[in-house]
C-alpha positions as CSV (number, residue, x, y, z in Angstrom):
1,X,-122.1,-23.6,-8.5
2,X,-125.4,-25.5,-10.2
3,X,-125.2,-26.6,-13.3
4,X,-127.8,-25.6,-15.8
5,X,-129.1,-26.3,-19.3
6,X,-130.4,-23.1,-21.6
7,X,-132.4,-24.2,-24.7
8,X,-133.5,-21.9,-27.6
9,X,-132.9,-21.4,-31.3
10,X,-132.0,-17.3,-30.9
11,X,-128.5,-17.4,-30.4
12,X,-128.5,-13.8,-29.3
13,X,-130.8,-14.5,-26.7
14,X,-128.3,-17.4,-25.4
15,X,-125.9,-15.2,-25.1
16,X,-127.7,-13.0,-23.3
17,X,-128.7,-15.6,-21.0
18,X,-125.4,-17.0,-20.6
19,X,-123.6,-13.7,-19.7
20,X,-126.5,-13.0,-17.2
21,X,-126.7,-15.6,-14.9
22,X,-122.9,-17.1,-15.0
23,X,-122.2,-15.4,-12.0
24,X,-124.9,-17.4,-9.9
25,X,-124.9,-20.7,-12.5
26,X,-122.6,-22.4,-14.6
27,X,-124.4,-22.2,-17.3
28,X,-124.5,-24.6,-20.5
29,X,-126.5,-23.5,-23.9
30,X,-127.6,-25.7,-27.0
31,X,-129.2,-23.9,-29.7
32,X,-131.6,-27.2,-30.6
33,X,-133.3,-29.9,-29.1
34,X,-131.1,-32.8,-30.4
35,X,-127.9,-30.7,-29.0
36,X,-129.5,-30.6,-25.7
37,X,-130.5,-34.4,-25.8
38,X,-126.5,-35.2,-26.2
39,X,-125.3,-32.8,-23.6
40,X,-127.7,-34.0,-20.9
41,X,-126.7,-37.4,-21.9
42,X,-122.9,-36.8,-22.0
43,X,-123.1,-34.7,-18.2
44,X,-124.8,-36.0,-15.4
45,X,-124.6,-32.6,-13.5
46,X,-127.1,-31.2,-15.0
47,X,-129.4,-29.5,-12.9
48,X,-131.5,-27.8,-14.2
49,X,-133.0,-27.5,-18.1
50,X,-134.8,-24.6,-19.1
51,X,-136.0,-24.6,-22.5
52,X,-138.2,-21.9,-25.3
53,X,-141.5,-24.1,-26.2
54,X,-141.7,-23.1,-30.1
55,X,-138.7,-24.0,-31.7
56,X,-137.8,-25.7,-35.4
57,X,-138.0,-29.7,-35.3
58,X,-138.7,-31.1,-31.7
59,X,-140.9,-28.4,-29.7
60,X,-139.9,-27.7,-25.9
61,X,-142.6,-30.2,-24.9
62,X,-141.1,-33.1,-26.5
63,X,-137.9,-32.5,-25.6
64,X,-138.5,-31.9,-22.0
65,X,-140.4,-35.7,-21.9
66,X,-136.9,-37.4,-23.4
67,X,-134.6,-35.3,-20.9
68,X,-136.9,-36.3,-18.0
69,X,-136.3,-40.3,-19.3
70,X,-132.5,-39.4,-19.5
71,X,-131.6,-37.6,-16.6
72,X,-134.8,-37.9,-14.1
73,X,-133.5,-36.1,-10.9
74,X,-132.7,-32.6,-13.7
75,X,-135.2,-30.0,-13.1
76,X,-137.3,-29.1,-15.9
77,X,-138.6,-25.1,-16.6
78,X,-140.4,-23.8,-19.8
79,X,-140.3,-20.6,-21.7
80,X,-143.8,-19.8,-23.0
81,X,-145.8,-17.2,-25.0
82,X,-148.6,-15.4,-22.8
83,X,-151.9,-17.5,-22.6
84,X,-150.5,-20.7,-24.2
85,X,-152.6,-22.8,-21.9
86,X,-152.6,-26.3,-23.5
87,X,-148.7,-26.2,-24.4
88,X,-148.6,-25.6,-20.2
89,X,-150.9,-28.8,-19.5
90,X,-149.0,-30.7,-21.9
91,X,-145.8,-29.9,-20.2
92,X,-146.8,-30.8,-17.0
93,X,-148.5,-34.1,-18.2
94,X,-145.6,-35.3,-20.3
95,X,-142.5,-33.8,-19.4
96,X,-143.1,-32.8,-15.3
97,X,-142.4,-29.3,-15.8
98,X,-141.7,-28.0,-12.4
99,X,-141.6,-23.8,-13.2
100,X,-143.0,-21.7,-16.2
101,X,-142.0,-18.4,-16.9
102,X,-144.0,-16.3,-19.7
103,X,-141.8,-14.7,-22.7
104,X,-140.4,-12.3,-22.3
105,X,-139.3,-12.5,-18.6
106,X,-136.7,-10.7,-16.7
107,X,-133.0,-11.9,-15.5
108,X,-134.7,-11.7,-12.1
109,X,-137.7,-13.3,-12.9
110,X,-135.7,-16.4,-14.4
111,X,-132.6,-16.7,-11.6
112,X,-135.6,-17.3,-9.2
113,X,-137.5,-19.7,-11.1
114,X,-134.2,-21.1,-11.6
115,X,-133.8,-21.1,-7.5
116,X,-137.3,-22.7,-6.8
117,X,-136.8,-25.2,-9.1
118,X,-132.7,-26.1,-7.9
119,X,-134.9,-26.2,-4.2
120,X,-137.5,-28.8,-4.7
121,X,-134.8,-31.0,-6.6
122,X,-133.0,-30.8,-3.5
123,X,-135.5,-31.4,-1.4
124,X,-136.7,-34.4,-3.8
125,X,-133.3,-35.7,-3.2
126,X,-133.7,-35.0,0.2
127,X,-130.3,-33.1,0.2
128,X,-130.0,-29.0,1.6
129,X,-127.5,-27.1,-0.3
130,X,-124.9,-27.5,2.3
131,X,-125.4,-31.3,2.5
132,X,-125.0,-31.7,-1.8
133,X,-122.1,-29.7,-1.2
134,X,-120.2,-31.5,0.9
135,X,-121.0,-34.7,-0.8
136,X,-119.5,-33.4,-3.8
137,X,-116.9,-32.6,-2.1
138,X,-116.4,-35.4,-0.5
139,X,-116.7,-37.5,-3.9
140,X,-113.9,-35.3,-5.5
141,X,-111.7,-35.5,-2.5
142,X,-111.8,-39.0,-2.6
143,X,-111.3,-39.1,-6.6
144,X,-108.1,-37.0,-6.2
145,X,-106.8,-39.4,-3.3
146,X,-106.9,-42.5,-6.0
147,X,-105.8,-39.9,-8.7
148,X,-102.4,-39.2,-7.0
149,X,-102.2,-42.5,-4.9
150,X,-103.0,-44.7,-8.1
151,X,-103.0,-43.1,-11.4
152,X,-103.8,-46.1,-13.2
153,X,-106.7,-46.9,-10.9
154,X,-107.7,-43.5,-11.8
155,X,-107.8,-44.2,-15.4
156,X,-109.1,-47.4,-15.4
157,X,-112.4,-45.9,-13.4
158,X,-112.7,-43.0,-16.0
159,X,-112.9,-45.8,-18.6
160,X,-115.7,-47.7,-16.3
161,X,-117.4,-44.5,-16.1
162,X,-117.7,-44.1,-19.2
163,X,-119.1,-47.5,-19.8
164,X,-121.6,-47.6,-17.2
165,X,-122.9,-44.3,-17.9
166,X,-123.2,-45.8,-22.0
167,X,-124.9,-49.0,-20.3
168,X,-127.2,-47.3,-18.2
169,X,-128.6,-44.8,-20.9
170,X,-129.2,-48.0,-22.7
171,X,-131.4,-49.7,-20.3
172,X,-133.2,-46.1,-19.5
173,X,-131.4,-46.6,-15.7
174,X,-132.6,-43.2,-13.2
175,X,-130.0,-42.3,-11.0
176,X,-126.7,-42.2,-13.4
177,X,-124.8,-40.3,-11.2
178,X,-125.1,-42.9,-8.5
179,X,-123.5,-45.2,-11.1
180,X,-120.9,-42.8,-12.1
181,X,-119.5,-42.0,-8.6
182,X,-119.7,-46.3,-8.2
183,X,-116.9,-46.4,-11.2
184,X,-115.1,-44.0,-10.1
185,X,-114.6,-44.9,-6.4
186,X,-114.4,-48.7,-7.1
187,X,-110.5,-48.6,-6.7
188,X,-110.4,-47.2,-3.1
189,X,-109.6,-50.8,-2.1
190,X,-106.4,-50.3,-3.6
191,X,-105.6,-48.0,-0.4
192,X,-106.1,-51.0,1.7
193,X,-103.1,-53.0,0.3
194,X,-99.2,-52.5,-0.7
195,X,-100.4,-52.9,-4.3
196,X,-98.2,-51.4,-7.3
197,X,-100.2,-49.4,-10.0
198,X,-98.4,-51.7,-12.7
199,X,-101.8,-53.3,-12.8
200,X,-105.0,-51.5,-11.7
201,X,-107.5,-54.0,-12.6
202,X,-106.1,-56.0,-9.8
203,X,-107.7,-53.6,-6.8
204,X,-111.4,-54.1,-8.6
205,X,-111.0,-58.4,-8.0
206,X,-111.3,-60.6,-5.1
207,X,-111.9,-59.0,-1.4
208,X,-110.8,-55.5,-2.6
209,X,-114.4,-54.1,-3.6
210,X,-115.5,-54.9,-0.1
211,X,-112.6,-53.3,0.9
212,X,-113.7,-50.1,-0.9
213,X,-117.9,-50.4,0.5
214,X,-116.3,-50.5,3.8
215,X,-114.8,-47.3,3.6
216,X,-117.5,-46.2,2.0
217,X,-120.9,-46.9,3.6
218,X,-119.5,-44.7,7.0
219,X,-119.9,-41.4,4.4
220,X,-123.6,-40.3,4.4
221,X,-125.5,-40.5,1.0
222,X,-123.1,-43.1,-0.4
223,X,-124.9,-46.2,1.4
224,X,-126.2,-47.5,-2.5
225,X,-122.7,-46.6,-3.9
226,X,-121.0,-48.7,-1.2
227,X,-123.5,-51.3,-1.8
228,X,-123.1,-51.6,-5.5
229,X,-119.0,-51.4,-5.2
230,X,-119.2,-54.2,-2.5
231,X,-121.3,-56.7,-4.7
232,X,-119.1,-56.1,-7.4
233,X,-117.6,-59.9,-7.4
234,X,-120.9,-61.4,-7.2
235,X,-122.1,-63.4,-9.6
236,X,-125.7,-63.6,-10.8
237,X,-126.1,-67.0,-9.5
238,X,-125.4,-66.1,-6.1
239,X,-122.1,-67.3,-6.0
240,X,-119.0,-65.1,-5.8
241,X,-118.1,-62.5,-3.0
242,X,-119.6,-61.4,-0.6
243,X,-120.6,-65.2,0.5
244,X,-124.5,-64.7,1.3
245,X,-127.8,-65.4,0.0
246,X,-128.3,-62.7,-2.4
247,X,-128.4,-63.5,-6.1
248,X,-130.4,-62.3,-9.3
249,X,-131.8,-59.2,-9.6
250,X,-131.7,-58.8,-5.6
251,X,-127.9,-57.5,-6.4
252,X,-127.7,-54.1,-6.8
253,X,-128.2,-53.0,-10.7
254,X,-125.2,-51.2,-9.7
255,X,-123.1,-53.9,-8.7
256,X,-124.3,-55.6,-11.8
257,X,-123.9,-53.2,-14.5
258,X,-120.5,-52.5,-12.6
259,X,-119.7,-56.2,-13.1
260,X,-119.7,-55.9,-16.6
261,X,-118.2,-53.2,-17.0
262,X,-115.5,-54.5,-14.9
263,X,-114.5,-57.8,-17.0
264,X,-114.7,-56.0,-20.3
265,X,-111.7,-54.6,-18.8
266,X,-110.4,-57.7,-17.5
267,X,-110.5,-59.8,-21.1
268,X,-109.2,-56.8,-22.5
269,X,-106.3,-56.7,-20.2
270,X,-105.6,-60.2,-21.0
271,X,-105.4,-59.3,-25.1
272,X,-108.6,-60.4,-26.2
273,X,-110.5,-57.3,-28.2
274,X,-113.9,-55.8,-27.3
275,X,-115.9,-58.4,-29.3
276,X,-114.0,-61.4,-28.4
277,X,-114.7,-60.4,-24.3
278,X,-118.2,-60.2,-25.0
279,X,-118.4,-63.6,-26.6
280,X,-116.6,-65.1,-24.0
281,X,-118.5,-63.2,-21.0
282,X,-121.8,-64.5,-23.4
283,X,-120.3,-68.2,-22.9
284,X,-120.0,-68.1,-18.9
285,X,-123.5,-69.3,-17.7
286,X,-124.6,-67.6,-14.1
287,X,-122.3,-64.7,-14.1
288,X,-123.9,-62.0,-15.6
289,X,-127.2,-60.5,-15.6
290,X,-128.3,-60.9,-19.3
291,X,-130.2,-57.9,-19.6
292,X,-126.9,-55.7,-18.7
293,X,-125.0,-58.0,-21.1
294,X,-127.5,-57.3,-23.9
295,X,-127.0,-53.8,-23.2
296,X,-123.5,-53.7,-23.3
297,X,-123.3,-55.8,-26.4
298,X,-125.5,-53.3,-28.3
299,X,-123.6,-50.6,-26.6
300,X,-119.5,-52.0,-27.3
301,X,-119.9,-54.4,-30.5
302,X,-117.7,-54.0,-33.2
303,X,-116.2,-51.0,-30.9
304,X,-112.6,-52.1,-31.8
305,X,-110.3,-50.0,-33.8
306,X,-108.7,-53.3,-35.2
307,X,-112.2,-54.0,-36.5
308,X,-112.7,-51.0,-39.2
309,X,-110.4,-51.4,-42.4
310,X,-109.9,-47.6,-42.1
311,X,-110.0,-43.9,-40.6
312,X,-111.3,-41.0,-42.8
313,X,-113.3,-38.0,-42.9
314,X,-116.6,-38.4,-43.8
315,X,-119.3,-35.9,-44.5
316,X,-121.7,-35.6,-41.8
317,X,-124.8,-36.1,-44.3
318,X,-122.9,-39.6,-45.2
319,X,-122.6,-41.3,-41.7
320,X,-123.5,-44.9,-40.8
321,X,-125.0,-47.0,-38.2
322,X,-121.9,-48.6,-36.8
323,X,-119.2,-46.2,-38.2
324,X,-117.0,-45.5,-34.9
325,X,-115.7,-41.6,-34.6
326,X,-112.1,-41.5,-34.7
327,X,-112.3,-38.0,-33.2
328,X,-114.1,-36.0,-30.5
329,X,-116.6,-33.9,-32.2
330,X,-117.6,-30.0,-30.7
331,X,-120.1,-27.5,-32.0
332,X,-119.1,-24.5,-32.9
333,X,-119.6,-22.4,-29.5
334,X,-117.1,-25.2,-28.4
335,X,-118.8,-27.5,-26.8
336,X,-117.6,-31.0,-26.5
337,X,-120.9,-33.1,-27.3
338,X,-118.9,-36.8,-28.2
339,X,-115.4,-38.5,-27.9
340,X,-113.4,-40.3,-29.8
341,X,-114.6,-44.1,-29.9
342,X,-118.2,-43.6,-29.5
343,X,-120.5,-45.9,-32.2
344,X,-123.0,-44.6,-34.4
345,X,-126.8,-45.1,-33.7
346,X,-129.7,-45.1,-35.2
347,X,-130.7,-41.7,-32.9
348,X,-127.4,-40.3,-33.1
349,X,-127.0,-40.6,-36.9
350,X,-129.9,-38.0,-37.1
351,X,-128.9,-35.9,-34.4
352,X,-125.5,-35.0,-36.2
353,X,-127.5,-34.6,-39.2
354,X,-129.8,-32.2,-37.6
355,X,-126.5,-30.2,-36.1
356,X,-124.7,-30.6,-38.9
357,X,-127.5,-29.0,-41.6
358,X,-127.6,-26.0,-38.9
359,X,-123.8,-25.8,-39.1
360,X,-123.3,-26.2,-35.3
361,X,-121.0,-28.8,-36.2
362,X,-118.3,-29.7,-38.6
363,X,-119.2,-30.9,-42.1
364,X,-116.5,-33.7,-42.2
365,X,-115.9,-35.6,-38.8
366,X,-113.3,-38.4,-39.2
367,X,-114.7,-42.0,-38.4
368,X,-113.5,-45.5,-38.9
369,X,-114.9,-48.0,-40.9
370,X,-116.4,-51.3,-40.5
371,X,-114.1,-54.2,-41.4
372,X,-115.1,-57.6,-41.4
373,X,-115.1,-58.2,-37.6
374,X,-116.6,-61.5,-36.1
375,X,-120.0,-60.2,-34.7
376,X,-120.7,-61.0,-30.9
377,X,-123.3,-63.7,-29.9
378,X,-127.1,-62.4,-29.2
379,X,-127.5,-62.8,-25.6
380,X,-128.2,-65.9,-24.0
381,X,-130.7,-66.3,-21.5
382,X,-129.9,-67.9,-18.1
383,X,-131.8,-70.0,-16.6
């Protein structure tokens, strides 16, 4: 079952909409722009965004342009008012609007344009329906082998997830998903050796990635992931594993955003905190690519709960650049739109104004507070 994003400010009509294609879609509703904006960022399955033009702050338009530069492979449909020419040219130009459909419009009318538009993203991705089925499939068989064979594994690729995904939205990477299933199947080397899940981090070192790439790249479609998991222990300069010429930005971005990733988790698990690893992974010339460094330094900096003085609940008018939620926050139609952990931005400190003045979220969210944490070093370029 697709996926799909409903966007509109009439909360009757979204329940409508919800009740009358959930048989067919899974369907997923946010009542503003900026609502949307953080769902498509949080859920990579997104296939589909349909969205009403005229709405209060950021118009359909808009909106459509910054989901196409999050998530590029989600289709994009707009709701429009009869003979609203320009809005549709404007669409089209900025935001690759693939289907219109002209207020008001049928249940029929929209689970059709809904189909046309699921089809050419297929086709685009050059999948058939039985083909991106099976490869989903496939990906969550293989998920649930490491889940029950290595449950720390498991966890410890949930966490790189999570920071790849973070990473990725950062540098404005297409293809997330790709990146996602790369975290999450990195540990399948684990299967190749009598390893104990006492320490997981241990099956994403050495010769164990190209274990994993080697039972991947036989699966069809997961050629890149393979390729990204199996350049995991090279180093920018060339050197590491596996022991050819590739180096620079002729590794996979995967492979290097994974690496990253990776030995976050590796100081970490050593005892050093979030800003200490990124000082030291700073200090290690030829290792890194800088550009995914700089990303996750603006991304994970001063991410450490032993870094804020305090937890408390702060009125949502009141929030920070910086503050750190120490909870996971929900609207009120119960959808989960952040975790526990996650940093305040500059973007994100008005969207959860914006939801908060509608009351779609909480008025108090409890977040920690800066203490006086050493800061990480700005990037350093390598030569």
């Amino acid at each position: 079952m697709e996926h799909i994003l409903i966007v509109d400010d009439d909360q009757d009509l979204l329940r409508a909409l919800r009740k009358g294609l959930s048989q067919k879609f899974h369907v997923v509703v946010a009542s503003n722009s900026d609502e949307a904006l953080q769902l498509l960022r949080r859920d990579s399955s997104l296939a589909a965004i349909i969205t009403d033009m005229r709405m209060p702050g950021m118009d359909g338009v808009e909106l459509l342009k910054r989901a196409r530069a999050i998530s590029p492979t989600t289709s994009r449909l707009m709701l429009t008012a009869a003979g609203d020419a320009q809005t549709a040219i404007q669409a089209v130009n900025e935001g690759n609007v693939v289907r219109f459909l002209t207020k008001p419009c049928s249940f029929l009318d929209l689970e059709h344009a809904l189909d046309g538009a699921l089809h050419l993203r297929r086709d685009s991705l050059g999948l058939s329906d039985e083909q991106l089925h099976l490869l989903r499939g496939a990906v969550d068989i293989l998920v649930k082998v490491i889940q029950m064979v290595a449950p720390g594994a498991h966890s410890l690729a949930e966490r790189l997830r999570q920071r790849v995904r973070e990473m990725a939205l950062e540098m404005g990477v297409p293809h997330i998903w790709e990146l996602e299933v790369s975290a999450m199947l990195a540990p399948l080397g684990r299967l190749s050796s009598p390893l104990t899940d006492e320490d997981p981090i241990e099956c994403l070192l050495g010769h164990f990635p190209q274990a994993a790439a080697a039972l991947l790249k036989k699966l069809p479609r997961l050629e890149e992931v393979a390729r990204s998991i199996g350049y995991l222990s090279k180093n920018f300069d060339g050197s590491g594993l596996p022991n050819d010429p590739v180096s620079g930005r002729s590794i996979p971005l995967g492979a290097r955003i994974l690496r990253v990733a990776r030995d976050l988790e590796v100081f970490q698990n050593e005892g050093f905190s979030v800003d200490q690893s990124l000082e030291k992974m700073q200090s290690l010339q030829g290792v890194y690519d800088p550009d995914v460094l700089g990303a996750a330094v603006a991304c994970f900096a001063h991410s450490d709960p032993a870094s804020y003085d305090h937890s408390l609940s702060m009125n949502v008018m009141e929030l920070e650049e910086g503050h750190i939620l120490a909870g996971d926050i929900s609207t009120s139609a119960g959808v989960l739109l952040l975790t526990s952990g996650c940093r305040v931005t500059a973007n994100l400190q008005r969207s959860l104004r914006q939801l908060g003045r509608t009351g779609q979220i909480p008025a108090n969210i409890p977040v920690r507070i800066p203490g006086r944490a050493s800061p990480a070093l700005p990037p350093q370029k390598l030569d």
